[in-house]
N, C-alpha and C positions, 0 to 999 in steps of 0.2 A: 423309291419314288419314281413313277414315268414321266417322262416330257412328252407336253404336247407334239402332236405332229403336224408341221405344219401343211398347206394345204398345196398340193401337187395337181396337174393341168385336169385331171381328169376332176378335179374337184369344182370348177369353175364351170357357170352357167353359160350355155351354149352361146358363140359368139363373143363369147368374154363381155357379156353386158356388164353394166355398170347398175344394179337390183335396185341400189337403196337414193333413193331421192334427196339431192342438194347435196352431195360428197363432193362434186368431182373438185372442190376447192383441195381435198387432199391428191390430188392426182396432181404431181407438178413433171409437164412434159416438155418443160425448156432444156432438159440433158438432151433430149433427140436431134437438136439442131447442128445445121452445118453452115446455114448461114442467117443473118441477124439481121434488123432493121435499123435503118439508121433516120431519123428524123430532122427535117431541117425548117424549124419555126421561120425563118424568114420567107420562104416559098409556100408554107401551108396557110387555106383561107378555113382552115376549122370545118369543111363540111359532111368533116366524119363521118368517111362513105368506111374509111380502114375501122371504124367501130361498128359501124351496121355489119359491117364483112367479114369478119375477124371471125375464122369457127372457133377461134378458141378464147372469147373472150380478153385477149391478152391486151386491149386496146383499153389506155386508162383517160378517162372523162372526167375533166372537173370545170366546174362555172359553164357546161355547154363547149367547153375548149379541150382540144386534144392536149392530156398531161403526162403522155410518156406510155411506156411497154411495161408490161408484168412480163419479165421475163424469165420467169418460174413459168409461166404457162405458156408461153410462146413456141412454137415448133418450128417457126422459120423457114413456114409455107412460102410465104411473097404474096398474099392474098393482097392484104393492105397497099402495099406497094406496085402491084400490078395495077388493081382499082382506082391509085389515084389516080386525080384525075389527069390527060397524058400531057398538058399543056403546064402541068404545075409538078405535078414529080415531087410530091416533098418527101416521100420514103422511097426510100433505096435499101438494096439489099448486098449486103459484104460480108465478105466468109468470117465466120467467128473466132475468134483468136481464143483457142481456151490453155 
């Protein structure tokens, strides 16, 4: 009986694109990070500029109101937290304790 072979670099689509449409929910690229957001509800006014920003989606919405990080998708860019906005600061960014 042979086993599959699995598939090696030369087998991947130039660019290492991503082919098939609506997956990347299985790509979870929160192991890449070195450091994490941290939220602080008393300083955020909800204008979830860190959700419009977020390339990775990782910014979770619920009623209109900022409801936390997917942090299975989070890469722990600082986009969000850069963005906010500089007079409110309510993410911050701290090295990840794994």
């Amino acid at each position: 009986m042979s086993q599959a072979k699995e598939p090696g670099y030369k087998d991947l689509p130039l660019g290492a694109l991503i082919l098939d449409a609506g997956n990347s929910e299985k790509y979870e690229t929160g192991g890449w990070r070195t450091f994490m957001p941290v939220h602080d509800p008393k300083k955020c006014t909800n204008c979830l500029l860190c959700w419009i920003l977020c390339p990775d989606g990782a910014i979770i919405v619920k009623n209109e109101k900022f409801a936390g990080f997917n942090m299975k998708h989070c890469k722990g860019c600082g986009i969000c937290a850069e963005e906010c906005p500089p007079k409110i600061k309510a993410i911050t960014m701290v090295k990840e304790k794994k």
